[in-house]
C-alpha positions in Angstrom: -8.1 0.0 -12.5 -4.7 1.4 -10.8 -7.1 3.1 -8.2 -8.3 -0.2 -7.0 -5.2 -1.6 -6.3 -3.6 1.3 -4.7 -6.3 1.1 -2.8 -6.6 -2.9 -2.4 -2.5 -2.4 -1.5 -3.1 0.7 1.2 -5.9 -2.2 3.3 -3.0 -4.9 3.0 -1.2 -3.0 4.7 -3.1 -1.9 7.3 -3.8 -5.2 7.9 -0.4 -6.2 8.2 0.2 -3.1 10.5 -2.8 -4.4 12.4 -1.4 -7.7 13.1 2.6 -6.6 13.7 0.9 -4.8 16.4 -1.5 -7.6 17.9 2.0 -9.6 17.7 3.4 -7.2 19.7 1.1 -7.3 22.5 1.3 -10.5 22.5 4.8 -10.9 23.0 4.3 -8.3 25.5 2.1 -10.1 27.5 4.1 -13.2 27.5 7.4 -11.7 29.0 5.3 -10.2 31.3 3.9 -13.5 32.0 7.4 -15.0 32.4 8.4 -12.2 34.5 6.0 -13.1 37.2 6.9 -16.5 37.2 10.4 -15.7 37.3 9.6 -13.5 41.1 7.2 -16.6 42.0 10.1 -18.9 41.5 12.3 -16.0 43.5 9.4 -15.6 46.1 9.2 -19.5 46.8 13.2 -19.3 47.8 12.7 -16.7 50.1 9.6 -18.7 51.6 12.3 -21.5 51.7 14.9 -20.1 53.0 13.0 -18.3 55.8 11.6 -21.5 56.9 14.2 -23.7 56.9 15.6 -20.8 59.4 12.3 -21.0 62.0 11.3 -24.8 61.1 8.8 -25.2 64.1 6.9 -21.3 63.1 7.4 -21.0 59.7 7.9 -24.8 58.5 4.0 -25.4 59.2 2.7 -22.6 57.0 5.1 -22.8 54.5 3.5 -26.4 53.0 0.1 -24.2 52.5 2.8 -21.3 50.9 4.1 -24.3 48.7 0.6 -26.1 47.2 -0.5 -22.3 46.6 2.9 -21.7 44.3 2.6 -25.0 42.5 -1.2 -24.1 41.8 0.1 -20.8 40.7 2.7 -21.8 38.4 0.5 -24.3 36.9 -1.8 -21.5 35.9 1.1 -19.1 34.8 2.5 -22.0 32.4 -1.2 -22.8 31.0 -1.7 -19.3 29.9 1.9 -18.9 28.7 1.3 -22.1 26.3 -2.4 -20.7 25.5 -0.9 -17.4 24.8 2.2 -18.8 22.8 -0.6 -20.9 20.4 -2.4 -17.8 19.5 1.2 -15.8 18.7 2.1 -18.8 16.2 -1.5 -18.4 14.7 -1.2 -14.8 14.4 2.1 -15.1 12.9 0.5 -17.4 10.4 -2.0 -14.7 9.7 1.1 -12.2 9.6 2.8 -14.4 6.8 -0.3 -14.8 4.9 -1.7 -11.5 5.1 2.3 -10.5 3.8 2.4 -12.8 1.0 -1.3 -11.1 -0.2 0.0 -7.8 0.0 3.6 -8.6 -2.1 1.3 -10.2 -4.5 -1.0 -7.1 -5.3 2.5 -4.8 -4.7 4.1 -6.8 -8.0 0.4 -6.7 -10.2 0.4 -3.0 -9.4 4.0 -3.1 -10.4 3.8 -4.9 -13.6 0.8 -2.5 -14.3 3.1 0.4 -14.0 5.7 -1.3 -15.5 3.1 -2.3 -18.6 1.8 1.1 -19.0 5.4 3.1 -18.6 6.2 0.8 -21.8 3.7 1.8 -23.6 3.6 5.4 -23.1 7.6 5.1 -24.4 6.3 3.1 -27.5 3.7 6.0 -28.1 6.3 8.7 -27.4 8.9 6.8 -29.8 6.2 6.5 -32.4 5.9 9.9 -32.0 9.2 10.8 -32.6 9.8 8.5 -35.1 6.6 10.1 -37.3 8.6 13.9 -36.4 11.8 12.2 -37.7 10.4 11.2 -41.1 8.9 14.1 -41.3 11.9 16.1 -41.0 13.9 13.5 -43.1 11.4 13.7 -46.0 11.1 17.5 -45.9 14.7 17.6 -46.0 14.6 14.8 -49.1 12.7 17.5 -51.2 14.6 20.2 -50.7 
């Protein structure tokens, strides 16, 4: 029955290895999501700034430049918020999945615990048989 639970414990915890690491690409792909908007946000000053320097060439494209950004960050904060809902569900899954695995860890644990006891019950029993042995060969002398 041990077997079973090693073996129960060993797929817990690929599981939870599994999802530390889907959680981890996750939060990968979210800086790097925030990243982007950070050099939109930079890119839209500079669009700024350049035309407010030429406002006859550059002040007529730059409303275009400025509908395209909006649009853009729009996007870039829907798919942050999208990705941000399915890192709190997989963190759900990661606690979850954690919580199964402590709970086989302490039944396998008890098990051991359980069957360490009784081995020292058998090996006292043992002893105490070779101690009255000894005591009542020593009673007849």
């Amino acid at each position: 029955m041990a077997k079973g639970l090693n073996t129960l414990i060993r797929l817990h915890k690929f599981r939870v290895d599994e999802k530390r690491r889907e959680i981890g690409g996750m939060i990968t792909v979210i800086d790097d999501l925030e990243r982007q908007v950070r050099e939109l946000e930079n890119q839209i000053l500079e669009e700024q700034s350049i035309a407010g320097a030429s406002p006859e060439e550059a002040g007529i494209l730059f409303g275009n430049y400025a509908a395209h950004y909006i649009l853009k960050k729009k996007q870039f904060s829907v798919t942050i918020r999208e990705m941000e809902e399915k890192l709190e569900t997989a963190q759900e899954e990661l606690r979850e999945e954690y919580k199964d695995l402590k709970g086989v860890e302490l039944t396998q644990e008890a098990r051991d615990n359980q069957e360490a006891l009784e081995e020292a019950r058998a090996e006292q029993a043992v002893l105490d048989e070779i101690g009255l042995n000894l005591h009542r060969c020593e009673f007849r002398q």
